[in-house]
N, CA and C atoms as a LAMMPS dump frame, in Angstrom:
ITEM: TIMESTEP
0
ITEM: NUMBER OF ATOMS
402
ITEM: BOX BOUNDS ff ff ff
-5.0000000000000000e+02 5.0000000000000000e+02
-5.0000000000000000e+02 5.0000000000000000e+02
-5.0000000000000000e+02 5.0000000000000000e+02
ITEM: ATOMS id mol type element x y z
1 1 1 N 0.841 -1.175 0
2 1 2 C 0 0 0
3 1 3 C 0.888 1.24 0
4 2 1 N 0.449 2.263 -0.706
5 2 2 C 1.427 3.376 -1.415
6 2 3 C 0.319 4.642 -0.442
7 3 1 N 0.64 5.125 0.591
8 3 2 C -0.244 6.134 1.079
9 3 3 C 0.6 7.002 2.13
10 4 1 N -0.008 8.499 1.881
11 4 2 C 0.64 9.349 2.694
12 4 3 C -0.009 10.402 3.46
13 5 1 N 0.437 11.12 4.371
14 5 2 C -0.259 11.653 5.1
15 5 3 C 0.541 12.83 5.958
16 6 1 N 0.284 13.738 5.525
17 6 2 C 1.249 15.201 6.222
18 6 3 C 0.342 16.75 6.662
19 7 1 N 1.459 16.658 7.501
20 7 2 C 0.393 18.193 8.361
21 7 3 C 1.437 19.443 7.997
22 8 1 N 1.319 19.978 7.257
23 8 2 C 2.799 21.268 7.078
24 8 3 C 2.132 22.534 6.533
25 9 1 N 3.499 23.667 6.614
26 9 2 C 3.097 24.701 5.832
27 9 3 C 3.643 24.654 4.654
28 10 1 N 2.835 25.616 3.493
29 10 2 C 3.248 25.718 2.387
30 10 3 C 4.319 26.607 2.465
31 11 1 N 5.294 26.691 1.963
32 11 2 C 6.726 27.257 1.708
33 11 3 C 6.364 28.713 0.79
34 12 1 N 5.589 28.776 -0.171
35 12 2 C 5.487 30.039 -0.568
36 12 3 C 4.223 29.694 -1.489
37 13 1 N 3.73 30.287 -2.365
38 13 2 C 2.649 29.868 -3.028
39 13 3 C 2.68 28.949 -4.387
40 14 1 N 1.983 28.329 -4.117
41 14 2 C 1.457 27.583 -5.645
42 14 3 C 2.122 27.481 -6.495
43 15 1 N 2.897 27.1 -7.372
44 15 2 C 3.199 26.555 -8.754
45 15 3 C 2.059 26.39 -9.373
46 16 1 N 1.394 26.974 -10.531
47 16 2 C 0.258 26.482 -11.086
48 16 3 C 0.199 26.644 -12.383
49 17 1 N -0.068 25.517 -13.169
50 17 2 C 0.021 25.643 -14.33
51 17 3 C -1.365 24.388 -14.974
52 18 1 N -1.294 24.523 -16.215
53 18 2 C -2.553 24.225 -17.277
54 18 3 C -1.32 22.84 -18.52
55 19 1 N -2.623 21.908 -18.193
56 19 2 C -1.589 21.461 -18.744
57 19 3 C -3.188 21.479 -20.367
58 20 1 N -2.388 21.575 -21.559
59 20 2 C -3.087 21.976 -23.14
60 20 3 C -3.154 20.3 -23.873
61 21 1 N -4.35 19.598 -23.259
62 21 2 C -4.213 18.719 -24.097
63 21 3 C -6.049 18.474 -24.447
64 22 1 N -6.487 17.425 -25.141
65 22 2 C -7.364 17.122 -25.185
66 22 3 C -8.923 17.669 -24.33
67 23 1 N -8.342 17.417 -23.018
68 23 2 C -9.177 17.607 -21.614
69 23 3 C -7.977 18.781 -20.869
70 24 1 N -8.348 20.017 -21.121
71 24 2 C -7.259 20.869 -20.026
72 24 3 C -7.428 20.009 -18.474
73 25 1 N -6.532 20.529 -18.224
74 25 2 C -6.338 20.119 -16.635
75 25 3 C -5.273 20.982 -15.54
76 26 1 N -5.644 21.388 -14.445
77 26 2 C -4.73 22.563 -13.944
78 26 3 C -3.879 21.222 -13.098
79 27 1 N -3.106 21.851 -12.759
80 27 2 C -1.583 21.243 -12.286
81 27 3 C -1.122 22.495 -10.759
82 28 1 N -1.054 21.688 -10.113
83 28 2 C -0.446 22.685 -8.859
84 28 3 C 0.54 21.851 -8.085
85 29 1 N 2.065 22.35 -7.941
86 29 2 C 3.038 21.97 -7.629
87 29 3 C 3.368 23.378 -6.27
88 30 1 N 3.983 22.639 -5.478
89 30 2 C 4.102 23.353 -4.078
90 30 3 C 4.955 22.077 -2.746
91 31 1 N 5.86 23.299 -2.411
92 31 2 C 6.4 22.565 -1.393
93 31 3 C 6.16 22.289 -0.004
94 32 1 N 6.006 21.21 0.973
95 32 2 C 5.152 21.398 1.763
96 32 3 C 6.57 21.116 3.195
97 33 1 N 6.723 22.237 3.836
98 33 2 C 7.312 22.42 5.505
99 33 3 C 6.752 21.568 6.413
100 34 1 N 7.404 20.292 6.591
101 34 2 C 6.492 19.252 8.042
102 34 3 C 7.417 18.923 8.409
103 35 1 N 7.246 19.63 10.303
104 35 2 C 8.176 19.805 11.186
105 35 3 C 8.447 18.03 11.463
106 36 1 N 9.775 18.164 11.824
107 36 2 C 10.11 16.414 12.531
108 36 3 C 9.666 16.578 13.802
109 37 1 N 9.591 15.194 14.224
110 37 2 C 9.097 15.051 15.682
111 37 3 C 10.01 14.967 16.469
112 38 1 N 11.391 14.936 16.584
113 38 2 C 12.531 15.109 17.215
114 38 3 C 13.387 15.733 16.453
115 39 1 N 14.4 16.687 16.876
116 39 2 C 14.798 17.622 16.528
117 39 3 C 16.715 17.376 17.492
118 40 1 N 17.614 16.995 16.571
119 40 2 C 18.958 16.956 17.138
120 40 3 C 19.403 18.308 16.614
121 41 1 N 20.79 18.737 17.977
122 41 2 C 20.911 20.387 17.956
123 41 3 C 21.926 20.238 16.54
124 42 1 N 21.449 21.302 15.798
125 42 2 C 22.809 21.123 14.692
126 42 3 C 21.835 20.79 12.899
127 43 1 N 20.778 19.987 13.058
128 43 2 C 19.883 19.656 12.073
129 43 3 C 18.895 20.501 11.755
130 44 1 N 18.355 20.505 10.302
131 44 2 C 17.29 21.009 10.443
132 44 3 C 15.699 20.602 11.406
133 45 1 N 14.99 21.118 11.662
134 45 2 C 13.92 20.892 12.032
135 45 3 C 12.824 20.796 11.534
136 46 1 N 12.75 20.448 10.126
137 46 2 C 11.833 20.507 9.583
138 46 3 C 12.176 19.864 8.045
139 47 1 N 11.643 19.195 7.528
140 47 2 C 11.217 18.558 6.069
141 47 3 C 10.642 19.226 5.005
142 48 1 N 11.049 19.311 4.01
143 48 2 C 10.524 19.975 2.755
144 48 3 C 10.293 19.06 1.046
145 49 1 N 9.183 18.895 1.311
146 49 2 C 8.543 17.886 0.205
147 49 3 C 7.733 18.382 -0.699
148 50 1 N 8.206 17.975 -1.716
149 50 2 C 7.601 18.408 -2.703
150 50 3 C 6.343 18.275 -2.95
151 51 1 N 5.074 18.349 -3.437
152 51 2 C 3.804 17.736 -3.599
153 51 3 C 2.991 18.448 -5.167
154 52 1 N 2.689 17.078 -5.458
155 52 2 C 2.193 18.029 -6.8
156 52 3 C 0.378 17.284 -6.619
157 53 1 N -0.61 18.373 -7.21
158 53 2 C -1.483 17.997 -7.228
159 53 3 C -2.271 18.45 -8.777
160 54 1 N -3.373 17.332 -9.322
161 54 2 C -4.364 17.501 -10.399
162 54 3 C -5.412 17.856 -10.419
163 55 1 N -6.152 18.694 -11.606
164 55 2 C -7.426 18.415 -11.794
165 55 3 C -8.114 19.246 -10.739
166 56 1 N -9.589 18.422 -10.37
167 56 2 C -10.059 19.045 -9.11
168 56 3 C -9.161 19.682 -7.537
169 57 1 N -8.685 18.911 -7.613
170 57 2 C -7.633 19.01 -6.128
171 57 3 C -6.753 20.281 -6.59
172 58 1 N -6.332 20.51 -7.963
173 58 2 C -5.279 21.322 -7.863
174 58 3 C -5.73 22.864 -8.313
175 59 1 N -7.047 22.671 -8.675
176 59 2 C -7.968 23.779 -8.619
177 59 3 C -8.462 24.207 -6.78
178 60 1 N -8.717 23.401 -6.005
179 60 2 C -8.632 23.412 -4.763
180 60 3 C -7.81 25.096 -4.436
181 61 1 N -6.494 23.667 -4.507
182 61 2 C -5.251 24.757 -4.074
183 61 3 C -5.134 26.027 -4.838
184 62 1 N -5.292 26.277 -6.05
185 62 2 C -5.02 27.613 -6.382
186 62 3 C -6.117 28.835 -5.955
187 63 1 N -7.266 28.253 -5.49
188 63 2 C -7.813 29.259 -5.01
189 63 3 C -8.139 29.437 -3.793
190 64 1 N -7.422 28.424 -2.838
191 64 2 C -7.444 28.624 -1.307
192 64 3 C -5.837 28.558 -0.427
193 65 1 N -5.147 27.883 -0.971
194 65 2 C -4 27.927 -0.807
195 65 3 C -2.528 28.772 -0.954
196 66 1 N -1.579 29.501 -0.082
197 66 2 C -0.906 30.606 -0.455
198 66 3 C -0.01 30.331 0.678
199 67 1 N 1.449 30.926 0.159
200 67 2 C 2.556 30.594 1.078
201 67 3 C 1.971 31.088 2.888
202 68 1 N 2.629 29.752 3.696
203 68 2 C 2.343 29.692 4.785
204 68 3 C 0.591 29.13 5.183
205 69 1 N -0.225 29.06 4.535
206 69 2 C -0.999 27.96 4.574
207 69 3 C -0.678 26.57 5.399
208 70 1 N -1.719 26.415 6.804
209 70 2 C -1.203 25.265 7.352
210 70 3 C -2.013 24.028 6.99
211 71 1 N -2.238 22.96 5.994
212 71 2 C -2.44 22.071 5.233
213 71 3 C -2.123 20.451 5.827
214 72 1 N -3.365 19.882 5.626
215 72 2 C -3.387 18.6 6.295
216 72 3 C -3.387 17.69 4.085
217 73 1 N -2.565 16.886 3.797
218 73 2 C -2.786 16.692 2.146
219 73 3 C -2.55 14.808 3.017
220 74 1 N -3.252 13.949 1.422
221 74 2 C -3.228 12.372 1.842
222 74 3 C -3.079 12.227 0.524
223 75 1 N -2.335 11.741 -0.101
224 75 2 C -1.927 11.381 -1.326
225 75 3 C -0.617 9.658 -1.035
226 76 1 N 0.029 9.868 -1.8
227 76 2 C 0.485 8.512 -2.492
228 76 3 C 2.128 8.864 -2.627
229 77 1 N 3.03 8.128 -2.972
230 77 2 C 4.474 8.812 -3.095
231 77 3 C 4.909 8.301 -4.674
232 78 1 N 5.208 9.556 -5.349
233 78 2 C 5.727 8.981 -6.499
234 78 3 C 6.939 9.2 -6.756
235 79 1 N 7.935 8.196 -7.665
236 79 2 C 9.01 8.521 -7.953
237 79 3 C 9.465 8.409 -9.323
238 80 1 N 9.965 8.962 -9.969
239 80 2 C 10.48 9.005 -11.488
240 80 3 C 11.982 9.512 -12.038
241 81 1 N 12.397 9.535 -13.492
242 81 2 C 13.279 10.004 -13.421
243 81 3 C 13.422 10.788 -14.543
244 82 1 N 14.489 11.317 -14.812
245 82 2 C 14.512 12.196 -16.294
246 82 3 C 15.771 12.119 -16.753
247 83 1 N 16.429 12.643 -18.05
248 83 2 C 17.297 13.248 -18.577
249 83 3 C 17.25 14.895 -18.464
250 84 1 N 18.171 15.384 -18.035
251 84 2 C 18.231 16.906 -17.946
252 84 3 C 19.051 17.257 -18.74
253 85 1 N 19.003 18.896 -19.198
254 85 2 C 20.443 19.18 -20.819
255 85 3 C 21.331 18.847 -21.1
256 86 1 N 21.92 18.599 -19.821
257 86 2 C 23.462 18.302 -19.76
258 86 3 C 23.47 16.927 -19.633
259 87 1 N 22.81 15.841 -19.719
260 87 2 C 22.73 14.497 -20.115
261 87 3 C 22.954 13.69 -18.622
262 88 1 N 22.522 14.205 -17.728
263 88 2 C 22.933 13.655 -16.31
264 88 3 C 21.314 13.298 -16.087
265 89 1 N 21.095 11.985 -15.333
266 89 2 C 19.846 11.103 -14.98
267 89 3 C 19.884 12.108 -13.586
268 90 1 N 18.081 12.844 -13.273
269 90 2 C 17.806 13.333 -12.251
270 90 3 C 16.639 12.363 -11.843
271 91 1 N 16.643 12.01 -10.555
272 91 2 C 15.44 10.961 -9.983
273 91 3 C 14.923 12.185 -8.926
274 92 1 N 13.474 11.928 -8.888
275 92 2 C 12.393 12.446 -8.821
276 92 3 C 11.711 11.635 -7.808
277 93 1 N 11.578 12.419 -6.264
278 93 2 C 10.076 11.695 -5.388
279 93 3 C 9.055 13.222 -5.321
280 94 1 N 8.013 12.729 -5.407
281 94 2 C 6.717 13.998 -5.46
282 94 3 C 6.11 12.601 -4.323
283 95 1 N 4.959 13.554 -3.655
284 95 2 C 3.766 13.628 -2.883
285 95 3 C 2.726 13.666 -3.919
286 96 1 N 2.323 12.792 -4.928
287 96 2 C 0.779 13.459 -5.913
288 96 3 C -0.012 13.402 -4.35
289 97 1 N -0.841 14.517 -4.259
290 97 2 C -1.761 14.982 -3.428
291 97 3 C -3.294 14.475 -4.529
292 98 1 N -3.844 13.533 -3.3
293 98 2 C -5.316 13.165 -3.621
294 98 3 C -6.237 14.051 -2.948
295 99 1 N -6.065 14.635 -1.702
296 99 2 C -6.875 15.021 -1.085
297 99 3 C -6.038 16.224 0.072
298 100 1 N -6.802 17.452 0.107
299 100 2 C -6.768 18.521 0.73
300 100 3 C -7.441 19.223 1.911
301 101 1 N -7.194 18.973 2.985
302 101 2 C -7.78 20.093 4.053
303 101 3 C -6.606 20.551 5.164
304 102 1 N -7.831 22.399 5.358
305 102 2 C -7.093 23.163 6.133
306 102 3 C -6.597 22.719 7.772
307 103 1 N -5.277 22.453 8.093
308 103 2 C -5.159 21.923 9.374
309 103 3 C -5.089 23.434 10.468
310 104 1 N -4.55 24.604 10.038
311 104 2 C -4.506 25.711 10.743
312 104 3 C -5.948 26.012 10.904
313 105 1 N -6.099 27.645 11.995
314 105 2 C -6.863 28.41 12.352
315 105 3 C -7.47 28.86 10.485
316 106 1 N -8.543 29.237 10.815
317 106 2 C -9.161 29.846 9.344
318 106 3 C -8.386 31.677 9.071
319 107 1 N -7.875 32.25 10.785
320 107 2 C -7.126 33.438 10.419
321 107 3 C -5.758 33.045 9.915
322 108 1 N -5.214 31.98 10.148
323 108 2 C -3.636 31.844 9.297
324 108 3 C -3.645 31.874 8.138
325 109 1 N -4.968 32.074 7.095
326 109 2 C -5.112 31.643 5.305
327 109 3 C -4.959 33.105 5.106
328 110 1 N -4.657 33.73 4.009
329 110 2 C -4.912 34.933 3.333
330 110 3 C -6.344 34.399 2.722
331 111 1 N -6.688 33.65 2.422
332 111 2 C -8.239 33.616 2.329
333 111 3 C -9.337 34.14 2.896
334 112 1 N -8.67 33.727 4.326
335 112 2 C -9.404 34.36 5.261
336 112 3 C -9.813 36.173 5.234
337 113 1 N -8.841 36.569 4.736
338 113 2 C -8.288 37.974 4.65
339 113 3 C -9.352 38.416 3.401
340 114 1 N -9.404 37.53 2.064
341 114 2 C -10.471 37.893 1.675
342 114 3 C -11.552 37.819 1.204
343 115 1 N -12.151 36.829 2.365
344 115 2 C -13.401 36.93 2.825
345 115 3 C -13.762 37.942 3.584
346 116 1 N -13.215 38.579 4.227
347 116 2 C -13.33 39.871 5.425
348 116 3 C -13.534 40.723 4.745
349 117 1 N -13.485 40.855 3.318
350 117 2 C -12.896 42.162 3.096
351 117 3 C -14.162 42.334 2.097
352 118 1 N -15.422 42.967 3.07
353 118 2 C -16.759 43.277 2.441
354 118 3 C -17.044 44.43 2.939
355 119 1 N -18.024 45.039 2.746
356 119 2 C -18.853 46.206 2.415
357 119 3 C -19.397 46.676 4.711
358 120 1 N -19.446 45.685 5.288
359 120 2 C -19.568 45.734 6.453
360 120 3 C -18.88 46.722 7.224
361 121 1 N -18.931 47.57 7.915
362 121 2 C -18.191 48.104 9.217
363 121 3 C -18.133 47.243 10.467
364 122 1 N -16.869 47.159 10.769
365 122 2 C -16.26 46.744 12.115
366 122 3 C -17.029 47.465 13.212
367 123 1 N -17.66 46.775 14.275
368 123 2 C -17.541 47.31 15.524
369 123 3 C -17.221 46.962 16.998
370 124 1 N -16.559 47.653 17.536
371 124 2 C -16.07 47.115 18.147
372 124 3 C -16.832 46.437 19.213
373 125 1 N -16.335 45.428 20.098
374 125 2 C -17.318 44.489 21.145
375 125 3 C -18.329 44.93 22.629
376 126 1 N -16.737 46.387 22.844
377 126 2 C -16.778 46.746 23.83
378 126 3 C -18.222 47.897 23.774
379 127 1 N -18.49 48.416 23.058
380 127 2 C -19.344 49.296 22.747
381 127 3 C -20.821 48.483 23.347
382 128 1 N -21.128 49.601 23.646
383 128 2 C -22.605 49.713 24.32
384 128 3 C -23.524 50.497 23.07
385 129 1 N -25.196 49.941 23.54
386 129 2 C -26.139 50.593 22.989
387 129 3 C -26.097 52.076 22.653
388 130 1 N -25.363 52.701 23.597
389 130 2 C -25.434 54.259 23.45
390 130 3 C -24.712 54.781 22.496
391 131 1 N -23.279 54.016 22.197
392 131 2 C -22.376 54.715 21.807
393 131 3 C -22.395 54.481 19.892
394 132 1 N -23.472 53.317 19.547
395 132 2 C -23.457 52.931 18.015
396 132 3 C -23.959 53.807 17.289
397 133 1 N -23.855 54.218 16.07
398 133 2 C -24.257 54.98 15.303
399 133 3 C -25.85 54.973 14.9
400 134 1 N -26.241 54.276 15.033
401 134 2 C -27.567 53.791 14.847
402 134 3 C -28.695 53.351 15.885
């Protein structure tokens, strides 16, 4: 069984791209920050994995997802390889991401930020009947 499962932040935003074939399909590539659970002095503290996601899922991410996003993803581990210009074999592990949800507070998203950002006035809590405009 090929299955994965990570709680991290996104490193900066989205990679997103279209891939032009038959059936378009969006493509979202992003690196995902998941802290280790023990930490020796001298190492990093934290993991940085790549994750690429398709289709529905990667439409997901481009319109809710943005660097520092704290992200719960369950996907699969893939590995591949290539030829690069200079004729040297590069091997390849990705995260394909099947599935997406928010593990942070809903204020850690810039999403959050704009959803807030409507036609409403703020008031404050402390305010009494007397003091509202209305």
């Amino acid at each position: 069984m090929n299955k994965t499962l990570l709680i991290g932040r996104t490193t900066k935003d989205p990679d997103i791209r279209y891939a032009q074939s038959e059936q378009p399909m969006t493509i979202a590539r992003f690196n995902l920050a998941v802290d280790r659970r023990f930490k020796k002095e001298g190492e990093q503290s934290a993991d940085f994995i790549s994750c690429v996601a398709f289709g529905k899922t990667a439409e997901f991410i481009e319109k809710y997802v943005f660097k520092g996003t704290k992200i719960a993803v369950e996907g699969r581990i893939q590995t591949g390889s290539y030829t690069n210009k200079d004729g040297n074999k590069v091997y390849t592990t990705d995260v394909v991401v099947e599935q997406v949800e928010f593990a942070g507070a809903k204020t850690d998203s810039k999403s959050a930020a704009k959803e807030s950002n409507d036609d409403f006035m703020n008031v404050a809590d402390e305010l009494d009947d007397e003091g509202l405009p209305f």
